[in-house]
N, C-alpha and C positions, 0 to 999 in steps of 0.2 A: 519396377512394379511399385516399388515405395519412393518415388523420388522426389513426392510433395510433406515426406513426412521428416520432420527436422531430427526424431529422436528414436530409437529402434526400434523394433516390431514389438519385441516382449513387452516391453516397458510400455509403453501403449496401449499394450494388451490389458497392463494391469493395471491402467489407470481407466479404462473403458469399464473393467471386471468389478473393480470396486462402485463405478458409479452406479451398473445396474444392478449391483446389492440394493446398494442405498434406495434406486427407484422402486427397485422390486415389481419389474416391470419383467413380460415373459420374451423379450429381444435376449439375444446371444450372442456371447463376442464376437463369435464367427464371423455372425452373421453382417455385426456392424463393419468388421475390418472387412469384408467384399463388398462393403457398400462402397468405403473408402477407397478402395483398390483400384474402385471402378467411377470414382467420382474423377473428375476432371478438375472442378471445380473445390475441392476443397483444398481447405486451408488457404483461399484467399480474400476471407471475410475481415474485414477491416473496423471492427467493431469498437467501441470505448467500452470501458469495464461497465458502466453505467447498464447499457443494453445488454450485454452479458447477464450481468446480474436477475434484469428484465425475465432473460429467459429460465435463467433459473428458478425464479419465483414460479413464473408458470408449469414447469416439469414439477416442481415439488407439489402443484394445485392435484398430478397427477399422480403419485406419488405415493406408495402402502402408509409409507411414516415421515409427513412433509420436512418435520425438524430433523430427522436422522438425515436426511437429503441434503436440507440445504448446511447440516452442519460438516457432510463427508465436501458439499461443493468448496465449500470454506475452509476445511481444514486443506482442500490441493490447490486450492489457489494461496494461501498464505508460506506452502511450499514449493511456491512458482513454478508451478507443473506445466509443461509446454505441453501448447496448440488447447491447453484449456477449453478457451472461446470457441473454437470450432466443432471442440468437439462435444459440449452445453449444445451450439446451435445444430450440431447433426442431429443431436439426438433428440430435440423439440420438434424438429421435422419428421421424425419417425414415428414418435410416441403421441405428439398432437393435433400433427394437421390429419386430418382426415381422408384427404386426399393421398396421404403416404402412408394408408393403414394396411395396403396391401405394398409391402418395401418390393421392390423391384430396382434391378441395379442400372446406375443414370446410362442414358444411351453413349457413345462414344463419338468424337468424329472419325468418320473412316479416311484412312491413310490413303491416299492418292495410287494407283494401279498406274505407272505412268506406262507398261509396256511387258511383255512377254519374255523372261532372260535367254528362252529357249532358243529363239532367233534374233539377232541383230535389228533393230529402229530404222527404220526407210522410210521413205519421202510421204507412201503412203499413210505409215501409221500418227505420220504429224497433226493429221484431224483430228483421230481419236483422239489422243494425248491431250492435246490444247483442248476440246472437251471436257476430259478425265480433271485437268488441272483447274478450270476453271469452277466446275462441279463442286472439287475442293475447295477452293476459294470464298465459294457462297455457303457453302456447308460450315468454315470457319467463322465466317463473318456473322450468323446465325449464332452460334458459339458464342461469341465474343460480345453482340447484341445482348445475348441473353444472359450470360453473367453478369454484364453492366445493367442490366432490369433489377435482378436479384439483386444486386449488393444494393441498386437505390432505393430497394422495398424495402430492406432492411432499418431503414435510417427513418421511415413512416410509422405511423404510429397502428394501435390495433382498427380505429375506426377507419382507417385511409379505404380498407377493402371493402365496405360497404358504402363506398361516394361513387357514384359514376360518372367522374371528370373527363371530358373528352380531352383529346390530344388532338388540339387546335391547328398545331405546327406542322403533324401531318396527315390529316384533314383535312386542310383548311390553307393552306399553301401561302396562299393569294392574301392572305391576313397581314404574313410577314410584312413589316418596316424594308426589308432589305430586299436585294434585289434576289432573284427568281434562283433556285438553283440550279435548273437548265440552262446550258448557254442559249442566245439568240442571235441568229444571224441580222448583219448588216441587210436593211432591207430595199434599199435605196440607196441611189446611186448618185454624185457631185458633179459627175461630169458634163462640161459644158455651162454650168453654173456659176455666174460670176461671182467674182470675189467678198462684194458686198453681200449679196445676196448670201452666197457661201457664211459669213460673218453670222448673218442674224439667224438663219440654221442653225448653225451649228453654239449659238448662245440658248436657243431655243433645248439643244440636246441638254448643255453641260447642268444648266433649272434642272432638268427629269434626274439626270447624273445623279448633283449633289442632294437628292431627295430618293436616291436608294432605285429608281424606276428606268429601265433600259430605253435609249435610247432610239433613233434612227440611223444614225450614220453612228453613230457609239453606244459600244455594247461591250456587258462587262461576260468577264471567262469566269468560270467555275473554281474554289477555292478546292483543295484537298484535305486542310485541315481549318476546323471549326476556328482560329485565331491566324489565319493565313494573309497576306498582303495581297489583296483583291487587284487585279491587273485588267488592263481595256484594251479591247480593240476599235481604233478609230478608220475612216473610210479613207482608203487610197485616192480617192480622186480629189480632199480637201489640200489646202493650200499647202506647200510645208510652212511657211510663215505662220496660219496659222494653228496649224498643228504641232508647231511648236510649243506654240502660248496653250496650246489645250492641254498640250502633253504638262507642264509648271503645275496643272490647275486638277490634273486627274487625282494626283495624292489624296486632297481633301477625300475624294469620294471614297479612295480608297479605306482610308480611318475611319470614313463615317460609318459604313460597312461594319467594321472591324468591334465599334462603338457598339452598331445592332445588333451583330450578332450575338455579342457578352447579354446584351440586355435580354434577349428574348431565349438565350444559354440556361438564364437562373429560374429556377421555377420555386413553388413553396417551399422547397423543403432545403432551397438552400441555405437561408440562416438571414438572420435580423439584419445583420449587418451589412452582407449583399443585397438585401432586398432596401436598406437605408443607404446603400453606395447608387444603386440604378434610379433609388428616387431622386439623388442628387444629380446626378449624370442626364436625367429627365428636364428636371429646370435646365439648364446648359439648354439642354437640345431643344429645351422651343425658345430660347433666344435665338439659336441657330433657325430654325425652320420660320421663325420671323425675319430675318436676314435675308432667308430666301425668296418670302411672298413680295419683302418691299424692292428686290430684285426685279422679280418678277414682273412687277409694275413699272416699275422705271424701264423694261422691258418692252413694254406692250406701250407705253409712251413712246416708242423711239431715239430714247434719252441713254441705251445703253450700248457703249461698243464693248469688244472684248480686253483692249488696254484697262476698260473702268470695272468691267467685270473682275480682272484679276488686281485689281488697286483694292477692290471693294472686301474682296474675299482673302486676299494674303494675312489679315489681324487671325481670322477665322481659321486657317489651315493652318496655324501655329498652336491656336487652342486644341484643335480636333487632332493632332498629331500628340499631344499631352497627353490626352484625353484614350488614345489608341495605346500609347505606350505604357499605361496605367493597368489597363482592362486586359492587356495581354499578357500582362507580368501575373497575373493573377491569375487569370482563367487558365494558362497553358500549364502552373503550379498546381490549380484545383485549390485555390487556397481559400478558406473558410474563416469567420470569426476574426480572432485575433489577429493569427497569421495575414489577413488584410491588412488590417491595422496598423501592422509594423511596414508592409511593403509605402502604405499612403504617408506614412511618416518619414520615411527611408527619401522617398521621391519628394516630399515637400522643403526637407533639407536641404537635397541636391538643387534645388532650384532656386539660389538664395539669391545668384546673382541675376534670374529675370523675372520681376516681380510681376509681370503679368502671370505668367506658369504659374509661380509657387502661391499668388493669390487662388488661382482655380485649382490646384491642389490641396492647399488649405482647405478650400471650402470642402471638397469632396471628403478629405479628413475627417471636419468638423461634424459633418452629419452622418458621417458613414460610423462615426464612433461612438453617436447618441446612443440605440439598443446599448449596446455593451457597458458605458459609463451610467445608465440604468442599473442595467444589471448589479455593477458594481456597487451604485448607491444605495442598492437594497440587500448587499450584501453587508457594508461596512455600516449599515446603522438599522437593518431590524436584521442582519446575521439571516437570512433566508437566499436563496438562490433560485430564480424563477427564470430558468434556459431550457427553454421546451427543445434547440438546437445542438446544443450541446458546442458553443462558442465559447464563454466562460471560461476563465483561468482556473477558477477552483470547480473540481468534480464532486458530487455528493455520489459516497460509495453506501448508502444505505439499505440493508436489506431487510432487517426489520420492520413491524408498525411501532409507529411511536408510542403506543399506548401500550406498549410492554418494557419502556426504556429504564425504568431502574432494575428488572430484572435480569433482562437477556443481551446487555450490552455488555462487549466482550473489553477486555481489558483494552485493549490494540482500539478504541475509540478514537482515541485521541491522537492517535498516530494517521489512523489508515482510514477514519471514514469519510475525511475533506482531504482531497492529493489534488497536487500543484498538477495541471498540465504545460509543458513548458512548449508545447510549439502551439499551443493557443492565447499564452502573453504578449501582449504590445508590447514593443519595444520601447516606449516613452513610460510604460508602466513598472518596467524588468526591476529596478531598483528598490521599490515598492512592495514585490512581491510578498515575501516572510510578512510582511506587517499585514497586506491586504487579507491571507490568511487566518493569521491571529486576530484580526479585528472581528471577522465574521464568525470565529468558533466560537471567541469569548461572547459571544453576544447569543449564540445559536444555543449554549447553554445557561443561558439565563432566562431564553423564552423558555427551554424545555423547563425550566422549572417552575412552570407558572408565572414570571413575571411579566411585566404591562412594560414593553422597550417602547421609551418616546427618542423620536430623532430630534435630537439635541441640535443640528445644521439645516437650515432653510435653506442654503446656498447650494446652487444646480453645480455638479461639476461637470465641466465644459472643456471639452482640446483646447489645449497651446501649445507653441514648441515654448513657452515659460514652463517647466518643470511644477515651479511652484505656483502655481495656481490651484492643482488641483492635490501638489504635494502636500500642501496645508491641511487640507478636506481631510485627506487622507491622517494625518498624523493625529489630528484635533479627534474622531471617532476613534482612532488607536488608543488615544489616551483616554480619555470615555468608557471604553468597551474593558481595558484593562484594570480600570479602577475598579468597575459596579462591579467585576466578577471574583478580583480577589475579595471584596469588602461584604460582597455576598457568602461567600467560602468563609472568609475568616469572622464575621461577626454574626449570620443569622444561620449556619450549619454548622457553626462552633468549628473550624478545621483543627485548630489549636487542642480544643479538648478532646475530639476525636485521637489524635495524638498521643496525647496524655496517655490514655486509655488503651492504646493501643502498647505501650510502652510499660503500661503495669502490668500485662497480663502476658503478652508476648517476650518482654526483654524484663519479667518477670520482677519488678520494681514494688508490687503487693504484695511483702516476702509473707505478712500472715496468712494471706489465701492460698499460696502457694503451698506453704506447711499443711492446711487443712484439708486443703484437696487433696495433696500427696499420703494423707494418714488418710482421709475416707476413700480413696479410689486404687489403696496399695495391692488389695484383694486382690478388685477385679481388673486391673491392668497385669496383676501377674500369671493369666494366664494366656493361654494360646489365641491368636487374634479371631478365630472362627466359633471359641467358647464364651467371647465375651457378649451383651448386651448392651447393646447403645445406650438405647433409653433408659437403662440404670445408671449409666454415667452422666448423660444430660442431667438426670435429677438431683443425682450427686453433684454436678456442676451450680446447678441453682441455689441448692442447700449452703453450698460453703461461700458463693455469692450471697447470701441473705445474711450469712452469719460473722461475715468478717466485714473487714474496715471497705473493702468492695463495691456493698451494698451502699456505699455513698454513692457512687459511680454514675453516672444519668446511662450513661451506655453498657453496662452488665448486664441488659437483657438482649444486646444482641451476641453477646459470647455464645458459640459452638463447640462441639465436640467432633473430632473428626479422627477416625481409623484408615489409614494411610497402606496401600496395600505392598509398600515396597520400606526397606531403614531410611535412615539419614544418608548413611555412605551411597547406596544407589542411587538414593536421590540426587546427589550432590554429582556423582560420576556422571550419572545419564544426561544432567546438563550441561557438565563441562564440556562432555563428549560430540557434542552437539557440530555438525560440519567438520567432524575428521573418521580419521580412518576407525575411531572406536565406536560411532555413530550406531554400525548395524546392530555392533553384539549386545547392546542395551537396549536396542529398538525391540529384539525378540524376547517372546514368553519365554524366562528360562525356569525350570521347576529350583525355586529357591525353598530352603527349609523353614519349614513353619514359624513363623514370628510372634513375639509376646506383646504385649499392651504396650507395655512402654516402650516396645523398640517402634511403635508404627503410631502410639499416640499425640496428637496436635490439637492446640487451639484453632478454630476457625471463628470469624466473623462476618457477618450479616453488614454490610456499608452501600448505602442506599446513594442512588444519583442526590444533589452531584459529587458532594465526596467520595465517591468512587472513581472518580478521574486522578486524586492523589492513591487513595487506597486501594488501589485496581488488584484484579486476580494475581497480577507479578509482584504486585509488591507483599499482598497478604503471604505470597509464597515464599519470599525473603523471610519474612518476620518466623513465619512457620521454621524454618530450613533453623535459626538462633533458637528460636524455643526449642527444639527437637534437641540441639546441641547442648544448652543450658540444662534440660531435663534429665538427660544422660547425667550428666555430670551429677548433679543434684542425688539423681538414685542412686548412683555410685556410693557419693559421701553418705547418704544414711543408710547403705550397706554396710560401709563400714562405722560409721557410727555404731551400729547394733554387734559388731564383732566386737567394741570397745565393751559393751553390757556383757559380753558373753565372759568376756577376758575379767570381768569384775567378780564374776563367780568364780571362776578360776582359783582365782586368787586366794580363795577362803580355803584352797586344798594344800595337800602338802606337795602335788606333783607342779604345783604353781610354775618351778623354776624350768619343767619341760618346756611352759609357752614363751620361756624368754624370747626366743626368736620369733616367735608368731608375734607376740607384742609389738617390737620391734618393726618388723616390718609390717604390720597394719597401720602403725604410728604413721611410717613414712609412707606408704599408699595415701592415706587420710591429707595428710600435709599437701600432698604432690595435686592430689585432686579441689584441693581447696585454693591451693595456687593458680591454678587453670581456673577456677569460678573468679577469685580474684581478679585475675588481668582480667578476663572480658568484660567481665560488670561493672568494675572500677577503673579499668583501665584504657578499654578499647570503649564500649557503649555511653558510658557515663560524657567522658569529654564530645564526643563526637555529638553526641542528643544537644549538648549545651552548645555546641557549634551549630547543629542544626537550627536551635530554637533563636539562636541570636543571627543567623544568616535570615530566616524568615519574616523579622522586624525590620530587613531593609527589603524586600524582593518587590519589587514593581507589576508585576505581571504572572499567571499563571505557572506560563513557563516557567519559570524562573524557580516558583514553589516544585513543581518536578524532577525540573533537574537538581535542585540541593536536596530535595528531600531520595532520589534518586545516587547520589553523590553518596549520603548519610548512609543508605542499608549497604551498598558496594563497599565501602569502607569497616563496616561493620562485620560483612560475610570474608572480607579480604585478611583484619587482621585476626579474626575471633577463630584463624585455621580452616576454615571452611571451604576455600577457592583451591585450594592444593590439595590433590588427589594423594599424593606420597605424604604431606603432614597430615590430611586426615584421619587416611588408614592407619599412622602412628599414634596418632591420638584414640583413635577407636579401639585399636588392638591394646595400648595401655592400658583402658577404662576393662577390657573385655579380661582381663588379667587381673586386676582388683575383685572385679565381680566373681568371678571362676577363686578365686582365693577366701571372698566371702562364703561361697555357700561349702567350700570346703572346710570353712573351720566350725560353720554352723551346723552341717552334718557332724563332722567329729563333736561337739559340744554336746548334740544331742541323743548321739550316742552313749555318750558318758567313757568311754576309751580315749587311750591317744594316738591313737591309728586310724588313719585313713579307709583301713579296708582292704587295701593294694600291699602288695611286697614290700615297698618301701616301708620306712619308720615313719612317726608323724614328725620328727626333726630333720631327718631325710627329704619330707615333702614339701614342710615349708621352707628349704632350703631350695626347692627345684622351684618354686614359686616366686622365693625372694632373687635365684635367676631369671626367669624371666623377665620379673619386673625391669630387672637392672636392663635387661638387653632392650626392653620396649622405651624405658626412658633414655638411655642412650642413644636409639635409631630418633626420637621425638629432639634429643637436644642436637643431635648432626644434622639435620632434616633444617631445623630453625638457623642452624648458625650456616649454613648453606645459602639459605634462602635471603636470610640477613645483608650477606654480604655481597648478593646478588642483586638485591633490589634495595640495598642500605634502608634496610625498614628499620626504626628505633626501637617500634614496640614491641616487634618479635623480640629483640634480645632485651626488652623489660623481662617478658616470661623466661628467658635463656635464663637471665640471671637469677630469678628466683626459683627452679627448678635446680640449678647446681649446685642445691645445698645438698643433694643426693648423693654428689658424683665422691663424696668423704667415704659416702657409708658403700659405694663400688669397690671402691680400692681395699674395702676388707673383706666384703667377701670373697675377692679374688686373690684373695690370700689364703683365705680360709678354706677356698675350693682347691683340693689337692691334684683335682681328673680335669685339667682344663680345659678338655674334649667335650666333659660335658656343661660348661659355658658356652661355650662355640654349638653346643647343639641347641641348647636353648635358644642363642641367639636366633640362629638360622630358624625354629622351631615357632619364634613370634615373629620373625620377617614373613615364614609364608601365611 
């Protein structure tokens, strides 16, 4: 029932289910899966993402909320959701054509009845049957017609159905170049005809022959297939001598045939470049059909026997055999565009050593490759792509209007909206490809951004089997198109400053704004993320940009304020987790506990085309994912900084000597957490940026600036703890044990007691405290030196090392702890 469906019923289900959310159209899954159940024909739509897209555009014109649509269609195509395309196009046909407003499921071909199981097949029931089968036969063939209509409608354009083009070919029969698709019988007979006479006859036939037109005493047979070896029947009562020489001489006709039929095969919509192969194959052929007339003549002079006829014609039945073995190779592949290109170049090589062939293959080459090396030339020097065919090596995947491109252009621009097609690349081109790419993006954003592209090359590029002829062309715009783009980035959108900027705010390098935001925004970050107000913080945001060293900044006004609905740890899991088995359980809403300001708060930034091709959504998310990290930490230490105030009053009492221990180990929380700001800042970000900025004063090309500055946040989230799910959670649950020890002693402070509240003593407490710490920094220093020596990283054991000024002050409390049970519980007790 389902055997055209590549992936299982459910799953299908749910990808149908989501799309008619999104359309909000009143269709039912049901209803769609009986369509499909009963379609015949789907899922053999052969569509490029180009026309897909097409169709999506128009369902979203249909559509309750067109962006929610075409953002659900993008978010399953970027999850390579199979049969996609098919099932975009079912459901254009249901929801737009008119004509399928009342759905009704496709008719079936009926299965053949060959006979009755009840009784045994006898002689009689051989009628019926052959009938019955035959019935079938024309019932399939109908089938089989008409999917092949449909898939070629598909590939026409919206206006095609309002032209009323006749069908010439079967109309009009008699039109055809070629010879008749009916056979024709021999209609006249040789015998008793003498020889000579027989001669000029039958020179009279082979003229009509070699011009596609049957005969009298030779008549061609019916082909079965549209690129088939056309075969003749010549009259029994001719010579054998010279039936011989006719038989040498049939081939010609046969390829010329073969020739017509390709020609009159292509119609509109087959593509630039077949319709530039048949115009070449044209010239050819009225040289040829000049061959014929001065034939002819010499004919009708009495100047020609059949020896001079085939003297005349053997140059020509070498050609038109070239010429048949070219258009067959092709037509019987269905090969389109490119894929030409490569077979004309394939067969020009092959024929090195007979320079008549490989001249007329050449030619055929050279102009059948003009459209496309167009194309090309206006690809590589105005970065535009004008293939109404869809021939072209490079596809534009655009679904937007241009006139929303610095808002709604998604990160994945520069990856995903120009893709290589690789069975539409010439093979003379394949080595070229990456550059021919990069030539036309960097150029296609330089027009988006207003600028005036002059083609710096006058020079036509033109086929050779020379490489470099048009390898040059090529290299010369490469180099062109990569200069004006980075020199545009880096000197008139400031990339560099952009940078900067991003650097002070995110990897948090403005340490006085950072202090002043952090004292005016300590309030309202400290409460529940559903009690806070935005727009108190944005303004709180502008205020301590205005008032710190900031406000020199050219770009402080596009800083954002952004509440984040999940921590850092989830964040950081739910990506790693990404294509494994942990995938689902962060995919689902799970009821997490209410979150504070600072566990969910982030800088965001406003980065406007084209610097948003470095600064894209994934990368702002990096930056984010270190700020979030940095922040934590940062709040920690002036938690415990304010425990150090609290311990200053203390100190003025006589019970001063109760806080020894709490001193103490606030001391080493403080140290431990400044350590950890330490490495990243100084140790991991610092070198790395000054590697970054000195890699980007050699970088050549766009790329180039992506992948190091790419290179640069990977290095950054890899050593700064963040890519390791077990050293995160150690790092998190240390910081989360600081904090929980902060407000424990600022509770007791403000108490004015030394107790906690609980059964235990307050010397008891901060001893259950100063265990955990110990277990939390000992699971963080195992974690590192593990890691270490697994992936011989150097700067994890920078942090190793300056953390194990701790491991002094372990070894006395586990002296000092008499119940070593309850170490071992603690430990266990910050492991879960």
């Amino acid at each position: 029932m389902y055997q055209n469906w590549i992936f299982p019923k459910d799953k299908m289900q749910s990808t149908i289910k989501e799309l008619l959310d999104a359309l909000g159209c009143s269709l039912e899954a049901d209803t769609v899966l009986d369509y499909i159940q009963n379609d015949p024909n789907y899922g053999n739509s052969n569509l490029s993402l180009k026309q897909v897209n097409e169709y999506a555009q128009r369902l979203a014109l249909k559509a309750s909320n067109a962006k929610t649509f075409l953002k659900k269609y993008e978010d399953l195509r970027n999850r390579n959701t199979d049969n996609l395309s098919d099932i975009i196009v079912l459901f254009y046909k249901l929801v737009c054509d008119e004509k399928k407003s009342k759905i009704s499921k496709p008719k079936v071909a009926p299965k053949p009845v060959l006979g009755d199981n009840k009784h045994q097949i006898t002689k009689e029931d051989l009628p019926q049957i052959k009938d019955k089968l035959l019935k079938a036969v024309d019932e399939s063939k109908k089938l089989v017609m008409k999917s092949f209509e449909e898939k070629e409608s598909k590939l026409r354009p919206n206006w095609y159905s309002s032209l009323d083009l006749p069908n010439w070919q079967k109309d009009h029969p008699a039109m055809s170049w070629d010879f008749p698709k009916e056979p024709m019988p021999i209609i006249a007979s040789l015998a008793g005809v003498p020889i000579a006479s027989q001669e000029n006859i039958i020179i009279d036939d082979l003229l009509y022959i070699f011009s596609g037109i049957p005969g009298n005493y030779i008549v061609h047979q019916p082909v079965k297939d549209t690129f088939d070896a056309r075969t003749f029947l010549i009259s029994d009562d001719l010579d054998d001598a010279l039936k011989q020489i006719v038989q040498q001489m049939l081939p010609l006709a046969s390829n010329y045939s073969i020739v017509r039929r390709f020609i009159e095969h292509c119609n509109m919509w087959s593509g630039q470049v077949l319709h530039a192969l048949v115009a070449a194959i044209e010239i050819l052929l009225k040289d040829y059909y000049t061959m014929i007339a001065q034939l002819e003549t010499e004919h009708m002079a009495t100047n020609l026997t059949l020896q001079k006829l085939w003297y005349f014609v053997l140059p020509t039945m070498h050609t038109m055999q070239v010429l048949a073995a070219i258009v067959t190779n092709i037509g019987k592949s269905e090969l389109r565009g490119g894929a030409v290109l490569t077979v004309l170049h394939d067969k020009t090589n092959t024929l090195m050593g007979d320079a008549r062939a490989q001249e007329i293959s050449l030619f055929l080459t050279e102009r059948a490759s003009r459209p496309y090396l167009f194309i090309l030339d206006q690809w590589i020097h105005k970065g535009t792509i004008v293939d109404p065919f869809q021939e072209f090596m490079i596809e534009d995947n655009e679904l937007i209007n241009k006139e929303e491109l610095p808002v709604d252009y998604s990160a994945d621009y520069w990856e995903k909206r120009y893709s290589v097609q690789r069975d539409r690349v010439p093979k003379f081109l394949d080595k070229f490809t990456d550059i021919i790419l990069r030539t036309g993006k960097y150029l296609n954003v330089i027009s988006q951004c207003g600028k005036q592209i002059t083609k710096t090359n006058t020079e036509e590029i033109k086929y050779s089997l020379r490489e470099q002829n048009y390898g040059a062309i090529i290299q010369k715009a490469y180099a062109y198109a990569s200069k004006s783009l980075l020199e545009l980035l880096l000197k008139e959108y400031d990339l560099m400053g952009r940078l900067k900027s991003v650097k002070n705010y995110f990897l948090m390098s403005q340490g006085d704004f950072i202090v002043q935001f952090m004292d005016a925004t300590e309030q309202e970050l400290s409460k529940k993320i559903d009690d806070i107000i935005p727009s108190k913080l944005e303004s709180l945001l502008g205020l301590c940009l205005r008032l710190s060293a900031a406000s020199h900044d050219p770009y402080n006004e596009d800083m954002r304020v952004e509440l984040l609905p999940y921590d850092l740890q989830f964040q950081m899991f739910k990506i790693l987790s990404i294509e494994t088995e942990d995938e689902k359980e962060y995919k689902q809403n799970k009821d997490c506990p209410p979150l504070t300001g600072i566990e969910t708060f982030s800088f965001g930034m406003e980065v406007k085309w084209p610097v948003s091709l470095v600064l894209n959504h994934k990368a702002i998310a990096c930056y984010q994912m270190i700020f979030r990290h940095l922040f934590y930490c940062k709040h920690v230490e002036r938690l415990l900084c304010r425990v150090w105030l609290y311990n200053k009053v203390v100190k003025r009492f006589s019970e001063a000597r109760l806080y020894a221990d709490a001193f103490a180990l606030r001391q080493r929380m403080l140290s431990c957490i400044q350590h950890l700001q330490y490495y990243m800042c100084v140790e991991v970000i610092e070198p790395s940026w000054c590697q970054l900025i000195h890699s980007l004063d050699k970088v050549h090309n766009v790329d180039e600036v992506l992948e190091r500055h790419n290179d640069f946040l990977e290095s950054c989230l890899g050593d700064c703890m963040l890519t390791s799910p077990q050293l995160l959670k150690a790092v998190t649950t240390l910081c989360l044990v600081c904090v929980q020890f902060c407000t424990f002693i600022q509770d007791t402070g403000c108490g004015g007691s030394t107790t906690s509240g609980s059964a235990d003593s307050f010397s008891r407490s901060v001893s259950r405290y100063g265990l955990r710490f110990t277990a939390a920094l000992l699971s963080v220093l195992a974690i590192i030196d593990r890691m270490a020596r697994d992936n011989n990283t150097n700067k994890l054991l920078n942090i190793s090392a300056r953390l194990n000024f701790n491991t002094y002050y372990v070894k006395q409390l586990e002296k000092l702890c008499s119940d070593d049970k309850l170490l071992d519980g603690e430990r266990k007790q910050t492991a879960s």
